[in-house]
ZALO-308787 format. One record per residue (C-alpha): x, y, z; residue number from 1; residue in three letters; chain. Coordinates in pm, whole numbers. Layout:
! residues N
> X:Y:Z:NUM:ALA:A;
...
This chain:
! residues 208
> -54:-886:1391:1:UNK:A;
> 144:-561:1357:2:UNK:A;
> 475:-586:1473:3:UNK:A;
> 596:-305:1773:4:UNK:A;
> 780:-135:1482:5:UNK:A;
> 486:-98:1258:6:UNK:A;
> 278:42:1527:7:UNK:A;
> 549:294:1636:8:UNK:A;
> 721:374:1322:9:UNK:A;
> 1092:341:1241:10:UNK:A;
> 1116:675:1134:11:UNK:A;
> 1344:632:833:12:UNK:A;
> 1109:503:630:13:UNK:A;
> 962:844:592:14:UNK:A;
> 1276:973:529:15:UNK:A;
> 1338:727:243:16:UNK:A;
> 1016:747:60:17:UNK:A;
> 1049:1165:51:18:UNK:A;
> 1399:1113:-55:19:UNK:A;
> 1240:855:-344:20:UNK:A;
> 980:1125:-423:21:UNK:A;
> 1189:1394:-444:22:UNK:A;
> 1438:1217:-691:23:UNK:A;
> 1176:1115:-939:24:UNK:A;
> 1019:1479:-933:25:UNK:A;
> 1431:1559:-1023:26:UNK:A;
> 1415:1317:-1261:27:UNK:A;
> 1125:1498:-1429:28:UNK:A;
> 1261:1815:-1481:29:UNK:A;
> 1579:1663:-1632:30:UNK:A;
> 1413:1447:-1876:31:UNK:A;
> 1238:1764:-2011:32:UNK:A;
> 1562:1977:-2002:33:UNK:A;
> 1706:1703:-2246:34:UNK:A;
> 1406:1720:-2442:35:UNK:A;
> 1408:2136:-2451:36:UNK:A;
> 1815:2084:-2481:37:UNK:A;
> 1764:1949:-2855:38:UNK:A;
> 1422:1910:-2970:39:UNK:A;
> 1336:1671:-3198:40:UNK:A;
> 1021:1586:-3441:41:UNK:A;
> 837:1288:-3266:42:UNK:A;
> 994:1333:-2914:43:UNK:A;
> 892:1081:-2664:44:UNK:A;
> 720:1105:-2352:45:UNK:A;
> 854:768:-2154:46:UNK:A;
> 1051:954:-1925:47:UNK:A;
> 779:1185:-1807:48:UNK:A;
> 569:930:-1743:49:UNK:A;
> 785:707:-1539:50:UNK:A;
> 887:962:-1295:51:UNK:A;
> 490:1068:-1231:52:UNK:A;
> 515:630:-1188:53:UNK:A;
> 798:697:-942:54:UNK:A;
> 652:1005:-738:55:UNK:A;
> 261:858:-748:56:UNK:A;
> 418:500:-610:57:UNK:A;
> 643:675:-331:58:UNK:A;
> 326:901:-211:59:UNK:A;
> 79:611:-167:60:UNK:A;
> 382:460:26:61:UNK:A;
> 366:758:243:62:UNK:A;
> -16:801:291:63:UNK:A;
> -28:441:386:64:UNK:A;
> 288:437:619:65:UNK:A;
> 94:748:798:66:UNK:A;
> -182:500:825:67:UNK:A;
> 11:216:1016:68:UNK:A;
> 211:456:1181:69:UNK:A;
> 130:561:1525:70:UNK:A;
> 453:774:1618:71:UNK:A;
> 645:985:1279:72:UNK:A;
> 966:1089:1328:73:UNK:A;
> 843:1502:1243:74:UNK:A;
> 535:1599:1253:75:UNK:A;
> 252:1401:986:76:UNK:A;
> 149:1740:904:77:UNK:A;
> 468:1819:784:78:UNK:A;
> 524:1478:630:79:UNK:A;
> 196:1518:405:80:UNK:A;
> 264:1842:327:81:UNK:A;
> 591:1816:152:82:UNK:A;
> 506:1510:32:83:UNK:A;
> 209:1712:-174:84:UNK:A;
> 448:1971:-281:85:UNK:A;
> 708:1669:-421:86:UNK:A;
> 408:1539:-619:87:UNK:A;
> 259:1859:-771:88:UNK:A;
> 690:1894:-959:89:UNK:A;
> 648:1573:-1222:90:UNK:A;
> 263:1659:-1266:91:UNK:A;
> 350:2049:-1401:92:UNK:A;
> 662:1922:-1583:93:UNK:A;
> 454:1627:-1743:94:UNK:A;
> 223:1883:-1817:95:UNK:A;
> 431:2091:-1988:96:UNK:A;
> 596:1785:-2170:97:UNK:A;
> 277:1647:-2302:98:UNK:A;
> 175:1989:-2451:99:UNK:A;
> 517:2027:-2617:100:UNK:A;
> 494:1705:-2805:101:UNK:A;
> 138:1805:-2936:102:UNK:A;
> 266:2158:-3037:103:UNK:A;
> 672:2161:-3092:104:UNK:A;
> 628:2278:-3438:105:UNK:A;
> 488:2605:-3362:106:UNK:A;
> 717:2669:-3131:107:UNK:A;
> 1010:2699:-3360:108:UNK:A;
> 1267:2948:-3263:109:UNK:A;
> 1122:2959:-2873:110:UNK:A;
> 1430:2859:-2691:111:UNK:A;
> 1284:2676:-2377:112:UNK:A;
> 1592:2568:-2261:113:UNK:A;
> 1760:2829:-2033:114:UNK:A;
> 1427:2792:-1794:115:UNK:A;
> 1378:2432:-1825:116:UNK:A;
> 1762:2407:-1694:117:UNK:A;
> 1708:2658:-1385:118:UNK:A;
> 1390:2431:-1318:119:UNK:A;
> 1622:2122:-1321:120:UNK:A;
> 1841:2294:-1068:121:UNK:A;
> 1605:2415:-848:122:UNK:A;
> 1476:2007:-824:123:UNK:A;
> 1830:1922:-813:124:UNK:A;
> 1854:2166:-471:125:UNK:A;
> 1509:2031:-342:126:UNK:A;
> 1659:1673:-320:127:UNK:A;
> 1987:1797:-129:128:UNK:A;
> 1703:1966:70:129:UNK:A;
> 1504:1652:163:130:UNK:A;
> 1780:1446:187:131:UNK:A;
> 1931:1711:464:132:UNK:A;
> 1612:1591:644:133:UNK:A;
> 1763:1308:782:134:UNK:A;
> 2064:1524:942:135:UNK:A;
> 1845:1845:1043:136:UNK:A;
> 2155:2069:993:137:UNK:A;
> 1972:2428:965:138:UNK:A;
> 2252:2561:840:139:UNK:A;
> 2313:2383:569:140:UNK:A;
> 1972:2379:511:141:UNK:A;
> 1971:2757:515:142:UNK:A;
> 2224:2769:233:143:UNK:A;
> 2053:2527:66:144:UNK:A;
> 1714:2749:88:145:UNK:A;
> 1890:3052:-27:146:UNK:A;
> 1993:2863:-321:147:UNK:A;
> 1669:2843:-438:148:UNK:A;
> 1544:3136:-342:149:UNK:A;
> 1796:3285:-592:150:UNK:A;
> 1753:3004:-852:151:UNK:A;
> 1355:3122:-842:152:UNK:A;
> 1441:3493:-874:153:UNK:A;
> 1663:3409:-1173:154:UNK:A;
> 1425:3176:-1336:155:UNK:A;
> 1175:3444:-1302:156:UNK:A;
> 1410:3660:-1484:157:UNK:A;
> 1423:3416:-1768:158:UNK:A;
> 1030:3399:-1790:159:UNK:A;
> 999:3763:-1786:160:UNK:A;
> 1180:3809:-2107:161:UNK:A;
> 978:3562:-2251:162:UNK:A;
> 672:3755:-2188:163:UNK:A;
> 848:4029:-2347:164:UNK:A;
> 838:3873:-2691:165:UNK:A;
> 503:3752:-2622:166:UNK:A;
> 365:4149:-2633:167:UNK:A;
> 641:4213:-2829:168:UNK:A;
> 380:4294:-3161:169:UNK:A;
> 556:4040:-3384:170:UNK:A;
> 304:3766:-3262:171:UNK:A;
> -35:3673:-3344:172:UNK:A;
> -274:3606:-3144:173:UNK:A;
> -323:3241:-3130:174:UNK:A;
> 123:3227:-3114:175:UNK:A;
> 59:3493:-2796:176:UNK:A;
> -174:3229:-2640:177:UNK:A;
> -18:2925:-2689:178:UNK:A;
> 344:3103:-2548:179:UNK:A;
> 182:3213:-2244:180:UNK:A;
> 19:2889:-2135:181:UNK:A;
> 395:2730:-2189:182:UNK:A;
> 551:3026:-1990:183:UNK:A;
> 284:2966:-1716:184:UNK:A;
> 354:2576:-1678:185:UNK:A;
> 719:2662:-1660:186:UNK:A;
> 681:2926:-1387:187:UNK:A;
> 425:2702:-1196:188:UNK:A;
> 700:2417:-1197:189:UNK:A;
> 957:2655:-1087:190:UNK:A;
> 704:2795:-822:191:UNK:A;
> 644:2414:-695:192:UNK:A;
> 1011:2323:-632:193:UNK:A;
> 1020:2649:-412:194:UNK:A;
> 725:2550:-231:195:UNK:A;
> 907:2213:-149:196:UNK:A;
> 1181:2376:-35:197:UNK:A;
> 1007:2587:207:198:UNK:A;
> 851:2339:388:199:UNK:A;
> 1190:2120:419:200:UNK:A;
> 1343:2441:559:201:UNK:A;
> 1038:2474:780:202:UNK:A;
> 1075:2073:894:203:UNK:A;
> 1422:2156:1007:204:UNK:A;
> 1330:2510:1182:205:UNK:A;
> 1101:2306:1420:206:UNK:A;
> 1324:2042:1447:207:UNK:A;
> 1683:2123:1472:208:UNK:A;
């Protein structure tokens, strides 16, 4: 038998598994800014694959508490939504990860570093995002959304210059290929955390 506050939902529980979600996809992006930071021959992928663990784990927690849920504290739209948006982070950064370790040693002299740390601050501002969930304070949360609004511009920036030395001449053609499917992952990561943030801002819009 369900109990009255299974049927009707406690509310934080949402809360808490979005906050869980959105530190593992964090977690992601860090572990591959340490592994961009200072490459090294055989670099390992347990990090990568333990937040995915973390963020796949806290989003069956969610679809499930949807299920036994009859009331949600915002709206289960909203709820599934940036819950989708958390999971898509760790899945481009282990992506991107997975690809490296495959083909690090013809990326010599590619510094992916710079982007790989505005992607780890843009996650970093997505969790003070979801975490402002629990407070609905729109205008912190409006800081916190302009923060990543610039972090994005900035990281697009970064990825732009990239793409200059991809059609710079100096490149062949398979080098040109294999850079802009790395450059692509990277901006699609970037691209994801904003998405997040969005719909955390637009939680607390309807909410607040």
């Amino acid at each position: 038998m369900f109990s009255l506050q299974t049927i009707f939902g406690s509310g934080k529980q949402f809360f808490d598994l979005l906050d869980e979600a959105a530190d593992a996809a964090h977690e992601s992006t860090k572990a591959l800014y340490q592994l961009l930071k200072a490459p090294v021959a055989n670099p390992a992928l347990d990090a990568f694959k333990l937040a995915r663990q973390r963020e796949r784990v806290a989003s069956d927690k969610i679809n499930h508490a949807l299920v036994d849920s009859f009331i949600t504290p915002i709206e289960r739209e909203d709820i599934e939504s940036l819950s989708s948006a958390l999971y898509k982070i760790p899945k481009q950064v282990e992506r991107f990860a997975d690809r490296y370790a495959l083909a690090h040693h013809r990326l010599e002299g590619i510094d992916f570093a710079p982007r790989a740390a505005m992607l780890e601050q843009a996650a970093g501002v997505v969790v003070q995002m979801v975490h402002g969930l629990h407070q609905m304070n729109l205008e912190e949360m409006s800081k916190l959304n302009e923060r990543l609004r610039v972090l994005e511009a900035e990281a697009d920036r970064l990825i732009l210059e990239l793409h200059r030395d991809i059609y710079s001449g100096r490149l062949e053609a398979s080098e040109m290929f294999l850079l802009k499917e790395f450059f692509e992952i990277l901006e699609k990561a970037i691209d994801r955390c904003r998405e997040a943030g969005v719909v955390a801002y637009q939680i607390v819009l309807k909410n607040s």
